[in-house]
C-alpha beads as a LAMMPS data file, in Angstrom:
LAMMPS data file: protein, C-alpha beads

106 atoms
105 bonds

1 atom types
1 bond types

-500.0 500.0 xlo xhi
-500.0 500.0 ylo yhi
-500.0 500.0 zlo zhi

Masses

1 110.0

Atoms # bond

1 1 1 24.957 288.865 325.005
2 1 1 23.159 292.563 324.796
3 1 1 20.342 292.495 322.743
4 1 1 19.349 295.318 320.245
5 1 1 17.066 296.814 323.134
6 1 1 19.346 296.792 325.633
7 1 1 22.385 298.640 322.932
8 1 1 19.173 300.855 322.319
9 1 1 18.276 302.407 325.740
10 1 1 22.022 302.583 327.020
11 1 1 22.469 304.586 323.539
12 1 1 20.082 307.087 325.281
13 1 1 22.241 307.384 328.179
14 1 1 25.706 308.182 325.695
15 1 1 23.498 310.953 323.885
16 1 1 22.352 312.320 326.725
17 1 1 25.740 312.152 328.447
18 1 1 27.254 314.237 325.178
19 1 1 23.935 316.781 325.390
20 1 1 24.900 317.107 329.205
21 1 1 28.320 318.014 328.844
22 1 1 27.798 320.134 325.862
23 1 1 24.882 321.914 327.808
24 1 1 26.650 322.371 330.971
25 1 1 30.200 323.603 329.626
26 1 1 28.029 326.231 327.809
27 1 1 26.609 327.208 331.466
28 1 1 30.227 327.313 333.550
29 1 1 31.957 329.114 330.653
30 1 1 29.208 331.714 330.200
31 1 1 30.323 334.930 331.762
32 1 1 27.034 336.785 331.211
33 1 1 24.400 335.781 334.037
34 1 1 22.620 334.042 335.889
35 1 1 26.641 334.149 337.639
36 1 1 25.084 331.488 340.458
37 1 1 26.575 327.888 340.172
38 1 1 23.157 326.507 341.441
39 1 1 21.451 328.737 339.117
40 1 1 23.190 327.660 335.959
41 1 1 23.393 323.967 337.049
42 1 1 19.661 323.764 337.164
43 1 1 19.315 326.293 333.891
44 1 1 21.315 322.978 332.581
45 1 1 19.024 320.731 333.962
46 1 1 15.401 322.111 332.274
47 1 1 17.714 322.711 329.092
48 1 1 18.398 318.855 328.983
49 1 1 14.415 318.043 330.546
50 1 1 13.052 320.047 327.718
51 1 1 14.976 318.208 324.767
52 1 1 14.354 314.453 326.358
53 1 1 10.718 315.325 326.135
54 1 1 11.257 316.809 323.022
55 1 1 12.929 313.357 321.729
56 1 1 10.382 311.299 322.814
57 1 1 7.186 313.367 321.885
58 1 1 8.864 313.916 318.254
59 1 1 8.661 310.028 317.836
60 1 1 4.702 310.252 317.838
61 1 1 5.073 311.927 314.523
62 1 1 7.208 309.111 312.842
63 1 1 5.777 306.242 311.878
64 1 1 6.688 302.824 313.637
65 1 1 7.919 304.798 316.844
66 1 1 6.492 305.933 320.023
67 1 1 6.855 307.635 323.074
68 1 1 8.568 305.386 325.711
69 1 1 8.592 306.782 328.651
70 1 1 11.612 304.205 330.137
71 1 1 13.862 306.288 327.722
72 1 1 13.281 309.709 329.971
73 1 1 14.753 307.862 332.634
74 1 1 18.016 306.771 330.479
75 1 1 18.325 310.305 329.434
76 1 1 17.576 311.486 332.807
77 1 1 20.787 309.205 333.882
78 1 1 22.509 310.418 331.574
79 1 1 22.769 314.058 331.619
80 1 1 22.306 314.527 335.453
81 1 1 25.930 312.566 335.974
82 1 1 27.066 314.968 333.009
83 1 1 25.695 317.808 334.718
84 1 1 27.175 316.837 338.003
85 1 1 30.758 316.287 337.102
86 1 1 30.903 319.515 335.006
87 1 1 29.567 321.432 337.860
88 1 1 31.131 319.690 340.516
89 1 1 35.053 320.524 338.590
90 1 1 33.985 323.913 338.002
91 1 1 33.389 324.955 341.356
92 1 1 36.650 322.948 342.528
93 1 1 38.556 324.807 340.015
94 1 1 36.871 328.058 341.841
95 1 1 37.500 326.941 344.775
96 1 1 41.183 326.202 343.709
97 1 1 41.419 329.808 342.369
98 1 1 40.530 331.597 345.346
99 1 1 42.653 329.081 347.825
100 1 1 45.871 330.223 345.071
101 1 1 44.821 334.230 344.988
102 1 1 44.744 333.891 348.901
103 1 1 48.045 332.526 349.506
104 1 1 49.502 335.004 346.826
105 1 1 48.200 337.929 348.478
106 1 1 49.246 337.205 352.021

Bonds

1 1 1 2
2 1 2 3
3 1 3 4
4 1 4 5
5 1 5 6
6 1 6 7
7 1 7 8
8 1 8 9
9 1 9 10
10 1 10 11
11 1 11 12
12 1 12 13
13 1 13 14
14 1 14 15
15 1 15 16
16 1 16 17
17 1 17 18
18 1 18 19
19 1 19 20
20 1 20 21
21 1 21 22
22 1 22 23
23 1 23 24
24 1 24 25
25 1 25 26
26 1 26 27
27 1 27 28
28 1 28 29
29 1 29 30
30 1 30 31
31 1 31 32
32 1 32 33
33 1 33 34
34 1 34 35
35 1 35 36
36 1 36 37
37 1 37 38
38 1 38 39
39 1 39 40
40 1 40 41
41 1 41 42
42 1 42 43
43 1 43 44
44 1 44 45
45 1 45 46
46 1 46 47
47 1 47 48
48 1 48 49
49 1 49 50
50 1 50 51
51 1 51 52
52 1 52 53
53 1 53 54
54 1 54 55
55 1 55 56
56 1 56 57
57 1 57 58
58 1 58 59
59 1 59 60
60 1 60 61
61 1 61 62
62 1 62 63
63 1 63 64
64 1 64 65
65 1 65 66
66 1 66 67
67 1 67 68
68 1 68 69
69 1 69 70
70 1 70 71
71 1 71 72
72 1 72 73
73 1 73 74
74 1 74 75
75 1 75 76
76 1 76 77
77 1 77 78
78 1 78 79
79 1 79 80
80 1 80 81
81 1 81 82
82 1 82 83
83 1 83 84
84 1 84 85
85 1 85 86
86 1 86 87
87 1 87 88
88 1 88 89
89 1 89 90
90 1 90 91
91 1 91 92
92 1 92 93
93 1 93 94
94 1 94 95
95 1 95 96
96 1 96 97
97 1 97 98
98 1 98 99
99 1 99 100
100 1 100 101
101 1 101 102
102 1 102 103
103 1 103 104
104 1 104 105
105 1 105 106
């Protein structure tokens, strides 16, 4: 049976998963720069670093919670397989683009 803790620290993964996504999609749809794949996966990355920290270092501000470091690596989980996926379809879809204009143009 899960326990409370257990529901708890795979709810970090979930939110992270959603931040991930949400993050990312910003990044592949964003026609402005940095226009680099790599660029804008790892502009993802520090986006999603930066509010896991800020999640856990909030929590020494509210009483009866604390930093726990464990959670960074639930988050961590979390937002790199969101990260991946959205990164690794966009650049299949760009890859399926070109292969298309190719073929049309010959």
């Amino acid at each position: 049976m899960l326990s409370y803790a257990s529901v708890r620290i795979w709810a970090h993964t979930v939110e992270f998963l959603a931040l991930g996504i949400s993050v990312s999609l910003a990044l592949v749809f964003w026609w402005g720069r940095p226009r680099g794949l790599l660029l804008r996966a790892s502009l993802a990355f520090l986006i999603c670093v930066f509010a896991s920290l800020f999640d856990q270092t909030h929590k020494l501000f509210v009483p009866g919670r604390e930093f726990d470091a464990g959670d960074l690596l639930f988050d961590l989980l979390g937002y790199s397989i969101a990260i991946g996926l959205s990164f690794i379809v966009s650049r299949s879809l760009d890859l399926i683009r070109t292969k298309s204009r190719l073929s049309h143009s010959v």
